[in-house]
C-alpha positions in Angstrom: -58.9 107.4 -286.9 -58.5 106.9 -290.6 -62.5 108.0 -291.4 -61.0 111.6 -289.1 -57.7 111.4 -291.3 -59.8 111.1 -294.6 -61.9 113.9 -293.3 -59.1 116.4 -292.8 -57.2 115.2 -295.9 -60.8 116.4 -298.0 -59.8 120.2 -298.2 -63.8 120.9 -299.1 -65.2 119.4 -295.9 -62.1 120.3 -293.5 -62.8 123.9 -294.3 -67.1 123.3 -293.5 -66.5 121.7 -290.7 -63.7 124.4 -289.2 -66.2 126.9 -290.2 -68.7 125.1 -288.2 -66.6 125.2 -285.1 -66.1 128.4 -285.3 -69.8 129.6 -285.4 -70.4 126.9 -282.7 -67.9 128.6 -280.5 -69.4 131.8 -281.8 -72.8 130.7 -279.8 -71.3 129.5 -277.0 -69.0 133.5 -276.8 -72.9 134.8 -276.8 -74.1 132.8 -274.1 -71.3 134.4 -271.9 -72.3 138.0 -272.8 -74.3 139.0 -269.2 -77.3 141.3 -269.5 -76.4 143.6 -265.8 -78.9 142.9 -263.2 -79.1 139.7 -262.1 -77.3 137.8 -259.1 -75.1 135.2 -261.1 -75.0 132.5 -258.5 -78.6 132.6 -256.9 -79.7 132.2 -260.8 -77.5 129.3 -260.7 -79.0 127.8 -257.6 -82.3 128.7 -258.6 -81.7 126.8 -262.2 -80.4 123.8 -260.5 -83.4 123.0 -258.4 -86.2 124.1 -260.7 -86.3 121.7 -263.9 -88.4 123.9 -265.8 -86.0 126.8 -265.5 -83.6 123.8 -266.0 -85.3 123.0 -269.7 -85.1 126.7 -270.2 -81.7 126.5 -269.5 -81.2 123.5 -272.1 -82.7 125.5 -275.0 -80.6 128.5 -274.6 -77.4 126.7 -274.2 -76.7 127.4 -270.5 -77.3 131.1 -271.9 -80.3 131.5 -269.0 -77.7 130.3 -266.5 -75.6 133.7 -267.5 -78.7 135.8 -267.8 -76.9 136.7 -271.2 -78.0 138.3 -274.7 -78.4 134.7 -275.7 -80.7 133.5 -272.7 -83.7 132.0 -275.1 -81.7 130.5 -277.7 -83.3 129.2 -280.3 -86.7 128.9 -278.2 -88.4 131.5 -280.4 -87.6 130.3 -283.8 -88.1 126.6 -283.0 -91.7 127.5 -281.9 -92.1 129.9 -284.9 -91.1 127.0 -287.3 -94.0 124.7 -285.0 -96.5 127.6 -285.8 -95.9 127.7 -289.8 -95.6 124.2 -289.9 -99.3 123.5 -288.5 -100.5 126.6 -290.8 -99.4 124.8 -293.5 -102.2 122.5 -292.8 -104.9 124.8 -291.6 -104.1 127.4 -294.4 -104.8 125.5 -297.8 -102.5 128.6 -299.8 -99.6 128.0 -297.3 -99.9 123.9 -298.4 -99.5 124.0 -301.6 -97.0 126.8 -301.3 -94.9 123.9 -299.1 -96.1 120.7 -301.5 -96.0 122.9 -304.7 -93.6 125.6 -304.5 -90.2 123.6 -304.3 -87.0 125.9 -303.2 -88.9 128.9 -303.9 -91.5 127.8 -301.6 -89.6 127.0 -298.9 -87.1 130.4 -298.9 -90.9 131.5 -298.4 -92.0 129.7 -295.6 -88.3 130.4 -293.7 -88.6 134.0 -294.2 -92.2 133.7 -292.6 -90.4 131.7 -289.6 -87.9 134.6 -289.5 -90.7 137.2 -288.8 -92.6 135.0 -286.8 -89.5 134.8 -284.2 -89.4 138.3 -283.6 -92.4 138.9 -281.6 -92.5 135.2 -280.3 -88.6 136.5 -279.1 -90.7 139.8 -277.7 -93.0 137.5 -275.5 -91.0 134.7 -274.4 -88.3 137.7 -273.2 -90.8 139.1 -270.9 -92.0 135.8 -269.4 -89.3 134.3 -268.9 -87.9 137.9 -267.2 -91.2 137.8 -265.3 -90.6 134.5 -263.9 -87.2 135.1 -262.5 -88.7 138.0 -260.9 -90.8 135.5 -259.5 -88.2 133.5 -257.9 -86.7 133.6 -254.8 -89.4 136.1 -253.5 -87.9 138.5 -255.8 -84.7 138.5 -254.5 -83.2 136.9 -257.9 -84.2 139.9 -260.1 -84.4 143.1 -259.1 -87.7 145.1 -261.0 -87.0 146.8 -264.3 -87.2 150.4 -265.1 -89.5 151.0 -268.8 -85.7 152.1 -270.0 -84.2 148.6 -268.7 -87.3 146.6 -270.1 -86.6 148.3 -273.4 -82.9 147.5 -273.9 -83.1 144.3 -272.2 -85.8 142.9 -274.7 -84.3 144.4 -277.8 -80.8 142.6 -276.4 -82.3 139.3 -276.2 -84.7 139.3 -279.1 -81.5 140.3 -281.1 -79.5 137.4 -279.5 -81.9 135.4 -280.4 -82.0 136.5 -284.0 -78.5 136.0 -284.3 -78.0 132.1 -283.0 -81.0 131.9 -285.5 -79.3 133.1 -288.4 -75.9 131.1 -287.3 -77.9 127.8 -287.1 -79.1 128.4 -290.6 -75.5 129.3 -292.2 -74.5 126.0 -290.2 -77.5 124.0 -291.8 -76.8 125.3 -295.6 -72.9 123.8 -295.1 -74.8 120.6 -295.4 -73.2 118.8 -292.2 -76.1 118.2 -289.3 -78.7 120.8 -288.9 -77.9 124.3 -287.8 -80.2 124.3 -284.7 -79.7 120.6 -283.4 -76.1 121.1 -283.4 -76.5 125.2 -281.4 -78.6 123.0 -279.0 -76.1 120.0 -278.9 -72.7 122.6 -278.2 -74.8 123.9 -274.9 -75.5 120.7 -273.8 -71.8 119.1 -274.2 -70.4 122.6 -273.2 -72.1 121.7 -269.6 -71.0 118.6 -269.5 -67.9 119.5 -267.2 -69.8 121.7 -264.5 -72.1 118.3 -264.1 -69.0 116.1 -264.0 -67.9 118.7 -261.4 -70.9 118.6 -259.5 -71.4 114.9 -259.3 -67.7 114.5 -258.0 -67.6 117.4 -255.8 -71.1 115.4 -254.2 -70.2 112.1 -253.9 -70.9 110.1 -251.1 -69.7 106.5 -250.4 -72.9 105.3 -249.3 -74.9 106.4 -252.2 -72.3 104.4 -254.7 -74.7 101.6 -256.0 -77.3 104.3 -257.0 -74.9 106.1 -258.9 -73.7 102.8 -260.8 -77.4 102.2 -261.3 -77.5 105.3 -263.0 -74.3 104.7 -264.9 -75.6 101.6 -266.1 -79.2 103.0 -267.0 -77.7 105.6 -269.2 -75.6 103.3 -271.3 -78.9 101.1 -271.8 -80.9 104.2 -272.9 -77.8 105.2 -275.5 -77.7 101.9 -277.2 -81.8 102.2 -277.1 -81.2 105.6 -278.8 -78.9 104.4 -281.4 -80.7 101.6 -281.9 -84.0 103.1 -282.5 -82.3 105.5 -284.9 -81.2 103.4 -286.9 -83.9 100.7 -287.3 -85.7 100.6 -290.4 -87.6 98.7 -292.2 -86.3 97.7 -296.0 -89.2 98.2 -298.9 -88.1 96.1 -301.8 -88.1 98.0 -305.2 -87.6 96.8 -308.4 -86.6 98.3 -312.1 -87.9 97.4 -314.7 -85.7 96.5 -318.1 -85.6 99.5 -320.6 -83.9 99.7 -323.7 -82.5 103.0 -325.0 -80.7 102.5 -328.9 -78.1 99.8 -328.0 -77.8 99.8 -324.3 -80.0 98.5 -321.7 -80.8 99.9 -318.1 -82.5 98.9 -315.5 -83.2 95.5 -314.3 -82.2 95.5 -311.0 -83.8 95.0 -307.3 -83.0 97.8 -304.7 -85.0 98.7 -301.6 -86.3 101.8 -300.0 -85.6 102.5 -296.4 -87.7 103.1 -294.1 -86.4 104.8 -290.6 -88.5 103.3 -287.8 -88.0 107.3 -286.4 -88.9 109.3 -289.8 -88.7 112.4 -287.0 -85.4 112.1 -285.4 -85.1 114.7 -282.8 -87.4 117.0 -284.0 -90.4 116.2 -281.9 -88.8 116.2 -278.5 -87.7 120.0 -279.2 -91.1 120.8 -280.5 -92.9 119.3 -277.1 -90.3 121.0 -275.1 -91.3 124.1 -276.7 -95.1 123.7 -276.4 -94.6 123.0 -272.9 -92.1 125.8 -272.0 -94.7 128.1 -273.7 -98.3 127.9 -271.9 -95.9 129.5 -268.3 -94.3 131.5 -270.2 -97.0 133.4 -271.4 -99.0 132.8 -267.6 -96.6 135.4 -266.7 -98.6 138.1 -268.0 -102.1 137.6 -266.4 -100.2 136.7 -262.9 -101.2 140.2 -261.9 -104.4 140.8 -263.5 -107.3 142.2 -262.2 -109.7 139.2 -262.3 -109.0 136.9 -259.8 -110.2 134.2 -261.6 -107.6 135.1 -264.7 -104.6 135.1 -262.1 -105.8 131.9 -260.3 -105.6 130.6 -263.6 -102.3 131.9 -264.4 -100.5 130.9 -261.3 -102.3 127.5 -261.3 -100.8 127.0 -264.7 -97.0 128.2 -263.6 -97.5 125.8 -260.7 -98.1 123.0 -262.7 -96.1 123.3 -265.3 -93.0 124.2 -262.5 -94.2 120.7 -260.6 -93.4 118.7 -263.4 -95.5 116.3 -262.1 -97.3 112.7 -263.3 -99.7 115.2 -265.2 -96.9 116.9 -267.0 -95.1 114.0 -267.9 -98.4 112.6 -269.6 -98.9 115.8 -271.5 -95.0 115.3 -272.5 -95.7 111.7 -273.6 -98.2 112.5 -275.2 -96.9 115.4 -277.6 -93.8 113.4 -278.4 -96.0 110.8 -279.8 -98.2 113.2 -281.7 -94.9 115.4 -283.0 -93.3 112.2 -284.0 -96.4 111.5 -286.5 -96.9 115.4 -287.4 -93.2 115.7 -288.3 -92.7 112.6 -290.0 -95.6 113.9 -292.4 -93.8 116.7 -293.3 -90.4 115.4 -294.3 -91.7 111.7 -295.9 -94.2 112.0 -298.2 -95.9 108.7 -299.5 -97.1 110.1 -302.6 -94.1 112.1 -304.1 -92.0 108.7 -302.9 -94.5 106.4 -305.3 -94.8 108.9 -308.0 -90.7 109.5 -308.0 -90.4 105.4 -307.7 -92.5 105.2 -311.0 -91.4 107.5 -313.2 -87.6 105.7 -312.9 -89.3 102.9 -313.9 -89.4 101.0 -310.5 -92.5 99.4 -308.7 -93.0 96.9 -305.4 -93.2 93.6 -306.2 -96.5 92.9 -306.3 -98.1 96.5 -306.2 -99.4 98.3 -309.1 -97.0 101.6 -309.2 -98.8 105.1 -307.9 -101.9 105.3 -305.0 -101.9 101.3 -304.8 -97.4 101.9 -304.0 -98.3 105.3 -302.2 -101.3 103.6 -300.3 -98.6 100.6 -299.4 -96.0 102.8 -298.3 -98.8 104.8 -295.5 -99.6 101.7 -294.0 -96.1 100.4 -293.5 -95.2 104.2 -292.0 -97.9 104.3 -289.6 -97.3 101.1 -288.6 -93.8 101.1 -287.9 -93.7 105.2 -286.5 -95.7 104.0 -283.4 -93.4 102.1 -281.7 -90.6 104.7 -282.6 -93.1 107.1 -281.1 -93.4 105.7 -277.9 -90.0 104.6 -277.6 -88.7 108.4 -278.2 -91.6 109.1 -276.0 -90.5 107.3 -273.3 -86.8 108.1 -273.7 -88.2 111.5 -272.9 -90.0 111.1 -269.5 -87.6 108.7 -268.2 -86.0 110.7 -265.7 -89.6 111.4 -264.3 -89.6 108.0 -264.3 -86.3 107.1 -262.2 -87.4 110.0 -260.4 -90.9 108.4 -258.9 -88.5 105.3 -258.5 -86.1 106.5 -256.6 -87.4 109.6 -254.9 -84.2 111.1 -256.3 -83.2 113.3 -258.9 -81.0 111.4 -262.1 -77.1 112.4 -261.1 -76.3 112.2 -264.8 -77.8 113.7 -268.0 -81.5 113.5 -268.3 -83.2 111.6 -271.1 -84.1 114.8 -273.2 -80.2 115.6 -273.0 -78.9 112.3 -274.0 -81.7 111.9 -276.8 -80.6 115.1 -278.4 -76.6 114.2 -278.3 -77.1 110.9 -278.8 -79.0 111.8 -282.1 -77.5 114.8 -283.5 -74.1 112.8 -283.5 -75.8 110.0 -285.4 -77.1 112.0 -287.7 -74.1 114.7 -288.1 -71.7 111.5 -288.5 -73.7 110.3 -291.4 -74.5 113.5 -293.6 -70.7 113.6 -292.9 -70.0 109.8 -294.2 -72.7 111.3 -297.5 -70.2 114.1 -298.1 -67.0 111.8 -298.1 -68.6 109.3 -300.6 -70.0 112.2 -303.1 -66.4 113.8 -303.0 -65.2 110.3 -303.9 -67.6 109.7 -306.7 -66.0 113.2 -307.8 -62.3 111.8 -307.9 -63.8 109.5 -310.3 
C-alpha cells in the first residue's frame, strides 16, 4: 500500500499510468465493436471447444469472441516484428542497420514492421474469416459478398493498425511494453466469464480435480516468478583512476544475468508461427489440385487437433525463440566493450573477446534451462490434458505465463521509474 501511495503521490508517473488505463480500456471498447454477420453465441460455442480458435481468441483480446473490428489483435504486427527480426540476420544491410544504426536504426526497422502488418493484417483477415466459414458446416458465418469482403478486411486490418499504434504510445510511456500489456488486458478482462463458467459447472463429485487444478496453478506461478527472476550474478570490477585530485573507481559490482534473457517474447512468437501455417491453409482449401487441398486441410486438421505432434512443434519453437530473442536484446560484445571502456573487467578475464567470449558461454549455458522451463510452462495444459483426459478448468499455461510475466516485469520498470524520480529530488 505505501509502494501504490508513493506511486500516486509521483504526479509524473500517476499521469503515465492513468494514460495507460485509458488506452487499455480504449482496446478493450474496440474489441466490443461487432463487425454484422456473425451469430454471437454459436461463435462463442464454437471458440470454447476449439483451442486453436481459442489461441486466436487470446491474441485478439476476446476481440474473435465478438467478431469485432479488433478480432486479430496484435497477431499481424507481432508476426511482422518475427519477420524483420529474422531478416535482420538473413539480410547483412538490415544487421548492421539494427547493430549500427542506434535510434535512427531502429525508428527504421519499426516503420518496416508497420508496413509489414498491413498486408500480413490482409491475409490473416481472410483466413481466419475463411475458417469460421468453415465451422459449424457453415452455419457460423454466412458467405460474403465482394462488397462485404471489402469492408470487412479494410475494418479489421484498420483495427488492427490501431491496437498496434496504441501498444506503441503505451511502450514509449516507459511502464511495461505496449503489446504485452494489450495482450495481458484481454486476458484478465476474461477472467470473470471463466470464473462464471467454472461456477455455473460445478459438480460435487469432480471437487478433488478441481483442487488439483487449483493447486497446480499456484505451483506453476511460483515456477514463473521464479524463473523470471533467477539470474546468475557476473562479478565486475573497476579499476582505480585518478582524475587531478579525486579518485574513482575501485569498486566490485556484478552484472546480472536473467536465467530468461526473453521474458515473454518467445511464447507470443511460437503462438504466432503456429496460428499462421492454418491460417494461410485457408486459401488452397478449395483449389483445383487435389493434392494442394489434401494438403491444406491436412494442415488445418492438425494444427486444429492440437495434438502430441503440435505440442512438440510448440516445444520446440519456445526453446528456439527463447535463444533467437535473447540474441537480439543481450549482446555479449557491446556488454564487454561498454564494461571496458568504464574501466571495469572480470576477475580474472582479460577485458574485450576473452570478457565477451566469457559472457556467451555463461548465456548459453544458463538460457537452456530457462528455455525448457518456459517451454514447458507452455505445453502444460496439453500435458494435464493427456493426464486427465480433461480439459484444465482454469487458465492455461500460455495465459498464466503471459500475466504472470508482464506483471513482473510492469511492476519493476515501475519500481525503475520511482527510484530515477528519487534520484531527481536529490
Amino acid at each position: 500500500m505505501s509502494k501504490i501511495s508513493l506511486i500516486w503521490k509521483t504526479k509524473d508517473l500517476r499521469n503515465r499510468l492513468l494514460w495507460i488505463v485509458g488506452l487499455l480500456v480504449v482496446t478493450r471498447i474496440l474489441a466490443h465493436i461487432p463487425i454484422p454477420g456473425v451469430d454471437a453465441s454459436a461463435l462463442k460455442n464454437a471458440l470454447s471447444q476449439n483451442q486453436f480458435l481459442g489461441l486466436l481468441d487470446l491474441f485478439s483480446g476476446g476481440g474473435l469472441t465478438n467478431f469485432s473490428i479488433a478480432m486479430l489483435g496484435v497477431g499481424p504486427y507481432i508476426t511482422a516484428s518475427i519477420i524483420v527480426q529474422l531478416l535482420t540476420v538473413i539480410i547483412p544491410s538490415l544487421g548492421e542497420l539494427q547493430k549500427e544504426g542506434g535510434e535512427q536504426g531502429r525508428l527504421k526497422l519499426n516503420l518496416y514492421m508497420r508496413y509489414l502488418t498491413i498486408p500480413l493484417a490482409l491475409l490473416q483477415g481472410f483466413g481466419t474469416i475463411r475458417l469460421l466459414q468453415s465451422q459449424a458446416g457453415g452455419q457460423l458465418l454466412h458467405s460474403f459478398t465482394s462488397f462485404q469482403w471489402f469492408l470487412t478486411l479494410l475494418s479489421v486490418t484498420a483495427g488492427t493498425m490501431l491496437i498496434m499504434w496504441i501498444g506503441e504510445i503505451i511502450t514509449e510511456f516507459g511502464v511495461g511494453n505496449g503489446v504485452s500489456l494489450v495482450i495481458f488486458a484481454g486476458i484478465v478482462a476474461r477472467l470473470p466469464f471463466s470464473a462464471r463458467s467454472i461456477v455455473s459447472f460445478y459438480d460435487p463429485s469432480r471437487l478433488p480435480v478441481f483442487l488439483g487444478y487449483i493447486a497446480i496453478g499456484l505451483l506453476v506461478v511460483a515456477g514463473i516468478v521464479l524463473i523470471t527472476e533467477a539470474q546468475r550474478n557476473i562479478p565486475i570490477s573497476y579499476a582505480r583512476r585518478v582524475r587531478g585530485d579525486k579518485m574513482y573507481g575501485g569498486v566490485n559490482t556484478h552484472l546480472p544475468l536473467r536465467l530468461n534473457q526473453a521474458g515473454v517474447i518467445p511464447i507470443i512468437f511460437a503462438i504466432s508461427i503456429l496460428l499462421f501455417p492454418a491460417l494461410i491453409a485457408q486459401f488452397f482449401v478449395n483449389a483445383k489440385s487435389h493434392a494442394l487441398a489434401h494438403f491444406a486441410q491436412t494442415t488445418i486438421t492438425f494444427f486444429n487437433s492440437q495434438g502430441t505432434y503440435y505440442g512438440i512443434a510448440y516445444f520446440v519453437l519456445v526453446v528456439l525463440f527463447t535463444y533467437f530473442y535473447t540474441a537480439v536484446v543481450f549482446n555479449p560484445d557491446e556488454v564487454a566493450e561498454n564494461v571496458q571502456k568504464n574501466g571495469g573487467f572480470v576477475p580474472g578475464l582479460r577485458p574485450g573477446k576473452q570478457t565477451a567470449d566469457y559472457l556467451y558461454k555463461v548465456l548459453n549455458r544458463i538460457t537452456l534451462p530457462g528455455s525448457i522451463s518456459l517451454g514447458v510452462i507452455a505445453i502444460l495444459p496439453f500435458i494435464l490434458q493427456k493426464l486427465t483426459g480433461t480439459r484444465a478448468l482454469t487458465l492455461g499455461g500460455t495465459s498464466i505465463l503471459i500475466v504472470v510475466a508482464v506483471v513482473i516485469e510492469t511492476i519493476k520498470q515501475i519500481e525503475s521509474q520511482l527510484t530515477a524520480h528519487d534520484y531527481e529530488q536529490l
